[in-house]
DRENTORKOL-3810 file (N, C-alpha, C; in nm, 4 decimals):
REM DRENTORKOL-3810
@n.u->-13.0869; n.v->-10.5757; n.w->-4.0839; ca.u->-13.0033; ca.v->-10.4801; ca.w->-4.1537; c.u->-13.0050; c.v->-10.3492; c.w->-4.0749
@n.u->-12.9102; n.v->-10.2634; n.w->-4.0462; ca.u->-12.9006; ca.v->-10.1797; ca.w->-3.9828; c.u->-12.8212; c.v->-10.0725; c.w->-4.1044
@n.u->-12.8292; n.v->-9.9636; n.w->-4.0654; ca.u->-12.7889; ca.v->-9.8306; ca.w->-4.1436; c.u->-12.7296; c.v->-9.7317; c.w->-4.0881
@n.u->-12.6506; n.v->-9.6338; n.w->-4.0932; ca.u->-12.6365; ca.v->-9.4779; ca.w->-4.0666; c.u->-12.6163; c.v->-9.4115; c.w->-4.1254
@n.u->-12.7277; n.v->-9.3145; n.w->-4.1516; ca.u->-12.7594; ca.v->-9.1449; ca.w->-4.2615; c.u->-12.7147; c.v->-9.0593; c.w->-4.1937
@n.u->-12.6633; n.v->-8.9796; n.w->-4.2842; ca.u->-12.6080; ca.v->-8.8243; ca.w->-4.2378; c.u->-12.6750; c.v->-8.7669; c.w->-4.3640
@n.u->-12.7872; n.v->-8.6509; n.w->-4.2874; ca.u->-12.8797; ca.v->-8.5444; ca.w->-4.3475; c.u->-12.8576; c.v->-8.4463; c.w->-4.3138
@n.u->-12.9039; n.v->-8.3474; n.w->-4.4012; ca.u->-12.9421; ca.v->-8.2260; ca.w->-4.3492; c.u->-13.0854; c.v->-8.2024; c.w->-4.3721
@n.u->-13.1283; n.v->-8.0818; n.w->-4.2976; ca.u->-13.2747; ca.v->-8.0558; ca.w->-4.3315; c.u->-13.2098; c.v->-7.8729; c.w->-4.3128
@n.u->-13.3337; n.v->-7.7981; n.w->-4.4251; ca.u->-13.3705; ca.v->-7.6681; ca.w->-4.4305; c.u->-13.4859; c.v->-7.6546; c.w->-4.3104
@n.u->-13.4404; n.v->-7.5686; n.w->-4.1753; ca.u->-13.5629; ca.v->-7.5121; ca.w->-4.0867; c.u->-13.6518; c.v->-7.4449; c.w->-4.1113
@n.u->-13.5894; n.v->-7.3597; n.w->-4.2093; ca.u->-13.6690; ca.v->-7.2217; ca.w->-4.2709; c.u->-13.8008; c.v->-7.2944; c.w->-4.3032
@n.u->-13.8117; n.v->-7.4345; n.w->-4.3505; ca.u->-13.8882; ca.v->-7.4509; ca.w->-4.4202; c.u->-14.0040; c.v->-7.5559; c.w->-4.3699
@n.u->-13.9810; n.v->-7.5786; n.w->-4.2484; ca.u->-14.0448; ca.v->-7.6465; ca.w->-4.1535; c.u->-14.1963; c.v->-7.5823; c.w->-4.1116
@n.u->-14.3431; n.v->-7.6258; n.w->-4.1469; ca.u->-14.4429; ca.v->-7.5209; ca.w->-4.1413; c.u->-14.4747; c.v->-7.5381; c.w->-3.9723
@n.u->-14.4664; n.v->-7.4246; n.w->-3.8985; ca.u->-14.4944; ca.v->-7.3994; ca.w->-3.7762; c.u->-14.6263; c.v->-7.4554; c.w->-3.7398
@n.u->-14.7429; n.v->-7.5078; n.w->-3.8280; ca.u->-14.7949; ca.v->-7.5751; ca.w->-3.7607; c.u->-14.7987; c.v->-7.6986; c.w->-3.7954
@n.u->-14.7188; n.v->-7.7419; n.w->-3.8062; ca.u->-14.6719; ca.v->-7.8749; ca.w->-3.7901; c.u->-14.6396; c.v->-7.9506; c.w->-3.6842
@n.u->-14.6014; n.v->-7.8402; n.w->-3.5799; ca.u->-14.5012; ca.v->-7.8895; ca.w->-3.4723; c.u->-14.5815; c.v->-7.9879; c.w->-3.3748
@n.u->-14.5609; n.v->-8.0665; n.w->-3.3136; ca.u->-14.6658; ca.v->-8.1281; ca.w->-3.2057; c.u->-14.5813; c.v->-8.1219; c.w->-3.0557
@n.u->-14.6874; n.v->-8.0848; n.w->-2.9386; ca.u->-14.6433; ca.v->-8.0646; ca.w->-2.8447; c.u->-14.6594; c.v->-8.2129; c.w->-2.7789
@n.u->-14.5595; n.v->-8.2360; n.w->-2.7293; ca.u->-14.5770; ca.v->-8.3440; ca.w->-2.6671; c.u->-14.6318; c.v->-8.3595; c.w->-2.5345
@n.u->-14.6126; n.v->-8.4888; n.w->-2.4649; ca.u->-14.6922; ca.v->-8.4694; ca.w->-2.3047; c.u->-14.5906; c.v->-8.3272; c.w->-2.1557
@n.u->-14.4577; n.v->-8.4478; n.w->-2.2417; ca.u->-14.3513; ca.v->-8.3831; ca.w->-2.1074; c.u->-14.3085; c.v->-8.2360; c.w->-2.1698
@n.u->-14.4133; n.v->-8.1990; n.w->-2.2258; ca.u->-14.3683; ca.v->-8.0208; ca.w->-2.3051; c.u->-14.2527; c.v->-8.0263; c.w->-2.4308
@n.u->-14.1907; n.v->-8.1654; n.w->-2.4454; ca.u->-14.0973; ca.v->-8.1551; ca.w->-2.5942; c.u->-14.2058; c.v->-8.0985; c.w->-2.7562
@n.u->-14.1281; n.v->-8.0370; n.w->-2.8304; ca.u->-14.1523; ca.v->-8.0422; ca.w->-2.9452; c.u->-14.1249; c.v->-8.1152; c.w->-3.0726
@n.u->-14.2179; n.v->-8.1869; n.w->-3.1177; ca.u->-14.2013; ca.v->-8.2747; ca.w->-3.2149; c.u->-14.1952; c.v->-8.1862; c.w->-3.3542
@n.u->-14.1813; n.v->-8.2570; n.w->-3.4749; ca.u->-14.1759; ca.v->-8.2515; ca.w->-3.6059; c.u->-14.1294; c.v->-8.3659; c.w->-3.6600
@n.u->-14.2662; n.v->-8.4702; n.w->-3.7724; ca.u->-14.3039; ca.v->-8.5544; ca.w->-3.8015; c.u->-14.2347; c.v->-8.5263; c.w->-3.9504
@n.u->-14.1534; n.v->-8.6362; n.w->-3.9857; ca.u->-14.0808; ca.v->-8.5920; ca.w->-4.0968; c.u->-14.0653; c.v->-8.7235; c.w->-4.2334
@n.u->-14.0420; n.v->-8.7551; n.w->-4.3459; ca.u->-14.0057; ca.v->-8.8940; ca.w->-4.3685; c.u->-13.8838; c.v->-8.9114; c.w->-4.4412
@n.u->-13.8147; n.v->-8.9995; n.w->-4.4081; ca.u->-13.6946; ca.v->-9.0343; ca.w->-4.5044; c.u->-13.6816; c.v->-9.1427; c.w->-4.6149
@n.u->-13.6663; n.v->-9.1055; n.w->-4.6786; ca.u->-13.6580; ca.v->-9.2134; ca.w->-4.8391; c.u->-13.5204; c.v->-9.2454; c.w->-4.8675
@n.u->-13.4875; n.v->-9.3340; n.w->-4.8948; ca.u->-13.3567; ca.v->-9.4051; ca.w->-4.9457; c.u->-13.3760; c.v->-9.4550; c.w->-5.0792
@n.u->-13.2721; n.v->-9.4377; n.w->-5.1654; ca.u->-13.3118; ca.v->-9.4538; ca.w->-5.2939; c.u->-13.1624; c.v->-9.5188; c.w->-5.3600
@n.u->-13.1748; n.v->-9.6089; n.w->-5.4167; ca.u->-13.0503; ca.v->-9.6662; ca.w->-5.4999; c.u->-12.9758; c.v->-9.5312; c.w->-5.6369
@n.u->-13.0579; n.v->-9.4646; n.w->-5.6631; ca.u->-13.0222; ca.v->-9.3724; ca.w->-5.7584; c.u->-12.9550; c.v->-9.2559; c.w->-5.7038
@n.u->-12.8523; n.v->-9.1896; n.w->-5.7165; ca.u->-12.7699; ca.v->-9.1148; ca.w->-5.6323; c.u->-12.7944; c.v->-8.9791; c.w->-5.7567
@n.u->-12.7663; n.v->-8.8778; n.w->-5.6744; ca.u->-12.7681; ca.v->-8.7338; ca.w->-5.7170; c.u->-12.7081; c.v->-8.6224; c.w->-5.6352
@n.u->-12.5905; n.v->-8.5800; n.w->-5.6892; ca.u->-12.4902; ca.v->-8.5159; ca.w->-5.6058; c.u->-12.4457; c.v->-8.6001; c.w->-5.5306
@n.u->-12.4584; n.v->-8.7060; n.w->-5.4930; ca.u->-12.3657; ca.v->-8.7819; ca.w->-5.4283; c.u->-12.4585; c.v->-8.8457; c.w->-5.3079
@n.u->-12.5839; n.v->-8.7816; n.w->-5.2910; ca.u->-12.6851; ca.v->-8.7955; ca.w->-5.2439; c.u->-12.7964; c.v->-8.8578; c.w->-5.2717
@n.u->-12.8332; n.v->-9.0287; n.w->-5.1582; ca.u->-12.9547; ca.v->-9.1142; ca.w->-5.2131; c.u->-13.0214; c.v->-9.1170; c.w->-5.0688
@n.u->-13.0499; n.v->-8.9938; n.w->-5.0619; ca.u->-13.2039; ca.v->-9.0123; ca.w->-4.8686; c.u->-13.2058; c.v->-8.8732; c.w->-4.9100
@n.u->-13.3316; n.v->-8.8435; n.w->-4.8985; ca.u->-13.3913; ca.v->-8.7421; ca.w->-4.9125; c.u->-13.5238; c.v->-8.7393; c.w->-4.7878
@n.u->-13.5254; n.v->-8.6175; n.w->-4.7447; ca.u->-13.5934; ca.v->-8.6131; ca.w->-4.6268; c.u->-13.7170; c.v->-8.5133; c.w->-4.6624
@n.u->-13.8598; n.v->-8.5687; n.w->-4.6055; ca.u->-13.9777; ca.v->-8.4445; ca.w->-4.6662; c.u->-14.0767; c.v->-8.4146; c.w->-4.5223
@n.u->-14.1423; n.v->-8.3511; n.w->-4.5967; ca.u->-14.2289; ca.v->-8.3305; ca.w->-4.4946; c.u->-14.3143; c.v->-8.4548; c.w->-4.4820
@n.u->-14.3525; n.v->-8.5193; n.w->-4.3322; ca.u->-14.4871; ca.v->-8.6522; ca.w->-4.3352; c.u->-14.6084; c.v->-8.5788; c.w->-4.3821
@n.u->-14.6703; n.v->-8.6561; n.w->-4.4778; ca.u->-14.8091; ca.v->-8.5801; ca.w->-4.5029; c.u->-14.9151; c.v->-8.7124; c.w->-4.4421
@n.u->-15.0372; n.v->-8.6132; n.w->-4.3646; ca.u->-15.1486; ca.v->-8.7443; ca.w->-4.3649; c.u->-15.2128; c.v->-8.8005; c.w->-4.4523
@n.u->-15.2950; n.v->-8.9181; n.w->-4.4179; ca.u->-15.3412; ca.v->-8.9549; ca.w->-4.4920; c.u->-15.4477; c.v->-8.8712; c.w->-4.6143
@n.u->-15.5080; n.v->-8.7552; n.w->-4.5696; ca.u->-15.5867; ca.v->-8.6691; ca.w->-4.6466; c.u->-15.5165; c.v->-8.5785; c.w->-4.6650
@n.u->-15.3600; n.v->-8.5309; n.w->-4.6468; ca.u->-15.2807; ca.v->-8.4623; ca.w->-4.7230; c.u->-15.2783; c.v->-8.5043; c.w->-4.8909
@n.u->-15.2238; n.v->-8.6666; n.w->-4.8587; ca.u->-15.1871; ca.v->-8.7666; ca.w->-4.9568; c.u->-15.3288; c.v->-8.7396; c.w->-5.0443
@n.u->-15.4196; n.v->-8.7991; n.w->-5.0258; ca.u->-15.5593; ca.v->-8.7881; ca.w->-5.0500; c.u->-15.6257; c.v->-8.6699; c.w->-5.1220
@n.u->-15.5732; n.v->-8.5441; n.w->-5.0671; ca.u->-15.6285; ca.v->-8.4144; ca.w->-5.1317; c.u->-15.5167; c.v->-8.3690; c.w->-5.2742
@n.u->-15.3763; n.v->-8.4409; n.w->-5.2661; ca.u->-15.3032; ca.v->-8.4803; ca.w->-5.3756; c.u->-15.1695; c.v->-8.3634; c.w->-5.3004
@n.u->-15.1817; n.v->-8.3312; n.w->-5.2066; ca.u->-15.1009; ca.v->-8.2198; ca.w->-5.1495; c.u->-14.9804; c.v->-8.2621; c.w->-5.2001
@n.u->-14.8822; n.v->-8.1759; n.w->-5.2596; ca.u->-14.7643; ca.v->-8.1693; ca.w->-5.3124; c.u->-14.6132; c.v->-8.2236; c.w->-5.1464
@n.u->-14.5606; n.v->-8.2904; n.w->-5.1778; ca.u->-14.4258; ca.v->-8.2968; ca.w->-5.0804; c.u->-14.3631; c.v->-8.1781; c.w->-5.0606
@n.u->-14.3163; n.v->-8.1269; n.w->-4.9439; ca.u->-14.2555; ca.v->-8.0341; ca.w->-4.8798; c.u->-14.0725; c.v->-8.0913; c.w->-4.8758
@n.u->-14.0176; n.v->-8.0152; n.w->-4.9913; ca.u->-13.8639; ca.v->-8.1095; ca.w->-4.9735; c.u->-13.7683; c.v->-8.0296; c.w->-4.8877
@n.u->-13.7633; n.v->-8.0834; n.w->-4.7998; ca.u->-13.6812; ca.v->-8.0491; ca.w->-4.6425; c.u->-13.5369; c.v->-8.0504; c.w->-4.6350
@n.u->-13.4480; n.v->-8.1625; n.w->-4.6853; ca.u->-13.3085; ca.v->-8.1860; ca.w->-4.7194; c.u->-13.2404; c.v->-8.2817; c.w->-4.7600
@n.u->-13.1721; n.v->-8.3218; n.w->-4.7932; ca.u->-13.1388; ca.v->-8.4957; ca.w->-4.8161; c.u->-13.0250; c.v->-8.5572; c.w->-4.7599
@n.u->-12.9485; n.v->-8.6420; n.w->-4.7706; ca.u->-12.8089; ca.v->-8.6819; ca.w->-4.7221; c.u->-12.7766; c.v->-8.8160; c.w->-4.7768
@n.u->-12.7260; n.v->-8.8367; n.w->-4.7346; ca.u->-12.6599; ca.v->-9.0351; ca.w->-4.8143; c.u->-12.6488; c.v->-9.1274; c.w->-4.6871
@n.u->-12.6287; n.v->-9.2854; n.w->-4.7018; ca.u->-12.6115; ca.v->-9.3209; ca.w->-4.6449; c.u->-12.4763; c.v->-9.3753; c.w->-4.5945
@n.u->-12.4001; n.v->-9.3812; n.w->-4.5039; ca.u->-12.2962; ca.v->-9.3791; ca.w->-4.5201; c.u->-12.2110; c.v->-9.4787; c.w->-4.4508
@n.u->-12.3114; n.v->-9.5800; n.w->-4.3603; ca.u->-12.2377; ca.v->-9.7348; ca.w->-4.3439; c.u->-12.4260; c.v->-9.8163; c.w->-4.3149
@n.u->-12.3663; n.v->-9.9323; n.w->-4.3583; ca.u->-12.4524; ca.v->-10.0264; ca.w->-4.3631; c.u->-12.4329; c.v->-10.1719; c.w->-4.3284
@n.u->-12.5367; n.v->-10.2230; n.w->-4.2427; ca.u->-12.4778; ca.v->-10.3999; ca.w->-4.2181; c.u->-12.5812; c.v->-10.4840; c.w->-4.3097
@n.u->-12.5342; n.v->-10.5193; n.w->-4.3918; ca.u->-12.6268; ca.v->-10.6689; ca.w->-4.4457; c.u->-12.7000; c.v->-10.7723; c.w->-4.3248
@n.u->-12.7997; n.v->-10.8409; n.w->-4.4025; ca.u->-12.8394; ca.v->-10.9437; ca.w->-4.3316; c.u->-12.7613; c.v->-11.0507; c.w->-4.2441
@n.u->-12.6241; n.v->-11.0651; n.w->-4.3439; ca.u->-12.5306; ca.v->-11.1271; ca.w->-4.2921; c.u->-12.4675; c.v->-11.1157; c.w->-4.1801
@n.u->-12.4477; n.v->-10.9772; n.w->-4.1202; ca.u->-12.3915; ca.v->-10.9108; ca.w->-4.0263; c.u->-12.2507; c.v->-10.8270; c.w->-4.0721
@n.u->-12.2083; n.v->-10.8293; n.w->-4.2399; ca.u->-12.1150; ca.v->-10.7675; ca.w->-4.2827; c.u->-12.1571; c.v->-10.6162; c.w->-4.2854
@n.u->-12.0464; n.v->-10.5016; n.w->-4.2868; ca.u->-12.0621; ca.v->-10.3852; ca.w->-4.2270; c.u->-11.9766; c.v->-10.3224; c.w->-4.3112
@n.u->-11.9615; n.v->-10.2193; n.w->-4.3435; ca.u->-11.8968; ca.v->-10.0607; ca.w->-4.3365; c.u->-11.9563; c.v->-9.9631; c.w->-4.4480
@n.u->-11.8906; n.v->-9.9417; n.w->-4.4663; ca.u->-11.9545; ca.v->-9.8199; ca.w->-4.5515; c.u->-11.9756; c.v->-9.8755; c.w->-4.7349
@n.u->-12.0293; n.v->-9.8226; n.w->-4.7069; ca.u->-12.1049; ca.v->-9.8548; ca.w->-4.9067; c.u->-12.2042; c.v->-9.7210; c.w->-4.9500
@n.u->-12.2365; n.v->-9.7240; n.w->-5.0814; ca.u->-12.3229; ca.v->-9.6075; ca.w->-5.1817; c.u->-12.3860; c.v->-9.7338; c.w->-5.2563
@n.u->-12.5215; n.v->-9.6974; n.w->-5.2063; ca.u->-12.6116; ca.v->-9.7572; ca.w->-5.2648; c.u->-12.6206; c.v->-9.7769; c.w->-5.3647
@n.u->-12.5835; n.v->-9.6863; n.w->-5.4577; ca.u->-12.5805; ca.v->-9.7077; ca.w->-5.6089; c.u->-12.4793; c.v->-9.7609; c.w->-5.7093
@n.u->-12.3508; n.v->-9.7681; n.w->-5.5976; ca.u->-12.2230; ca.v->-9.8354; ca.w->-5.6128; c.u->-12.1963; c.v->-9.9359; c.w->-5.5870
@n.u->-12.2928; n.v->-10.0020; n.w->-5.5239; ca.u->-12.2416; ca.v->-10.1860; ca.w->-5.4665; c.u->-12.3026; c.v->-10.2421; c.w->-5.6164
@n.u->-12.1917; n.v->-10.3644; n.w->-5.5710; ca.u->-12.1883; ca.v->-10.4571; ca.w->-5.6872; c.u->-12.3209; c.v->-10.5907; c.w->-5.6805
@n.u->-12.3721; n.v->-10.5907; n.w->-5.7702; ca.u->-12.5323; ca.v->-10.6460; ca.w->-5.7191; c.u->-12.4340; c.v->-10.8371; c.w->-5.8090
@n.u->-12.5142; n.v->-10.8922; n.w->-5.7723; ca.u->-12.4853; ca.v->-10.9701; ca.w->-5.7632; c.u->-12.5038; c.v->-11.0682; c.w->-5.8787
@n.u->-12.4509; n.v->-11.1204; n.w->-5.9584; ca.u->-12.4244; ca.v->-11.1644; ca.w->-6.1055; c.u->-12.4937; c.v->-11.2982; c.w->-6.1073
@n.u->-12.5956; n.v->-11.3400; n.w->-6.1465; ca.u->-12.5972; ca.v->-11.5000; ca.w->-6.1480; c.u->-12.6123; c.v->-11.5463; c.w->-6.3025
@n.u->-12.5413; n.v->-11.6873; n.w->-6.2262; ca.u->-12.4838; ca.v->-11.7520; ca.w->-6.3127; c.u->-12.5802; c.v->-11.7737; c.w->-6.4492
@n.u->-12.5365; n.v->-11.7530; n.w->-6.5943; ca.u->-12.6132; ca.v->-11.8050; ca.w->-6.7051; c.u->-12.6711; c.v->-11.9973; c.w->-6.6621
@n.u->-12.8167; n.v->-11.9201; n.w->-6.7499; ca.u->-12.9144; ca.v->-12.0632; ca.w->-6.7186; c.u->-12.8288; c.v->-12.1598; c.w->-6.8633
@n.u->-12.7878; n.v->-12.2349; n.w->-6.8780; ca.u->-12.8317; ca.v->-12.2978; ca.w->-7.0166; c.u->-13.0050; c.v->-12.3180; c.w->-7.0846
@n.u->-12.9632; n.v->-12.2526; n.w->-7.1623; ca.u->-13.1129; ca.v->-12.2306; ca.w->-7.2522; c.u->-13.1912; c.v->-12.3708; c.w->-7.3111
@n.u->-13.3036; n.v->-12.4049; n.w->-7.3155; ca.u->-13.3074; ca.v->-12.4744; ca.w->-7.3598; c.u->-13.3311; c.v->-12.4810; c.w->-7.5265
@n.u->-13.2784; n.v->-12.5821; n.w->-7.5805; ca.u->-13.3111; ca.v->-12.5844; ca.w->-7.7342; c.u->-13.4285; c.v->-12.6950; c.w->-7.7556
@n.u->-13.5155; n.v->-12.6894; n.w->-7.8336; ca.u->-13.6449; ca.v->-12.7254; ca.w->-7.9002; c.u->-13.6010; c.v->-12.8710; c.w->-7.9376
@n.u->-13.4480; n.v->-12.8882; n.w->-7.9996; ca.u->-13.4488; ca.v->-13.0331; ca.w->-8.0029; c.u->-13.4122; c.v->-13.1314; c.w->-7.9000
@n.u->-13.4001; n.v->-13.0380; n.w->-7.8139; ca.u->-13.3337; ca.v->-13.1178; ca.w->-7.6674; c.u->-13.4739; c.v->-13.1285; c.w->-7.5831
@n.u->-13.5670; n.v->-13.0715; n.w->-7.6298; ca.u->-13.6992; ca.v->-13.0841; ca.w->-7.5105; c.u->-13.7653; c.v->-13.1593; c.w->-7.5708
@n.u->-13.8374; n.v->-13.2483; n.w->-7.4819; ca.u->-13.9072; ca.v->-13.3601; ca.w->-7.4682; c.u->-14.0826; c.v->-13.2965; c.w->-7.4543
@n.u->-14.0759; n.v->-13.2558; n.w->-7.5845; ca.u->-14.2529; ca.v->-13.1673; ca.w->-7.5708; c.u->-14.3382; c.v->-13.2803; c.w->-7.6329
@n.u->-14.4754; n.v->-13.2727; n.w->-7.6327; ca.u->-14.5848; ca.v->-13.3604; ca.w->-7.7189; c.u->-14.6435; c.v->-13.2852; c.w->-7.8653
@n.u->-14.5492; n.v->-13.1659; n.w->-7.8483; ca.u->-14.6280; ca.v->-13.0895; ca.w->-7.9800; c.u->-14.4911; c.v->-13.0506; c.w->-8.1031
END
């Protein structure tokens, strides 16, 4: 399955020591994205700050950075274009016939 998000993120709010220097002198910032079937403003990816494991651990609160939606997607199948997660049509299956008590073959 493949995807493409369009986010935004707030800089302002990026904590400066966060940043990691890399080998070849680039600057990093370690970030995470969540995708969520439940939409809000029109918006289901929300982007935070990565916390470590003893961030998580010390109960440190999420840093909310920006969000965006997703805005094409390929199924397993290899079918493609654009969809809202919270708008696709999930998939209906068929009623079981139930069974009735005089139709089952029980010992009790």
């Amino acid at each position: 399955m493949g995807a493409i998000i369009n986010a935004s993120i707030n800089i302002a709010k990026l904590p400066k020591e966060k940043f990691v220097a890399g080998k070849d002198g680039a600057v990093w910032y370690n970030f995470t994205i969540s995708i969520n079937d439940e939409t809000r403003y029109g918006n289901n990816v929300s982007v935070t700050d990565a916390r470590s494991k003893e961030e998580k651990d010390a109960g440190k609160q999420l840093n909310y950075l920006g969000n965006g939606k997703v805005v094409w997607i390929k199924d397993a199948q290899g079918t493609s274009g654009t969809i809202s997660l919270a708008e696709r049509e999930e998939k209906v299956e068929q009623a079981k016939p139930s069974l009735q008590v005089e139709d089952a073959d029980l010992p009790f």
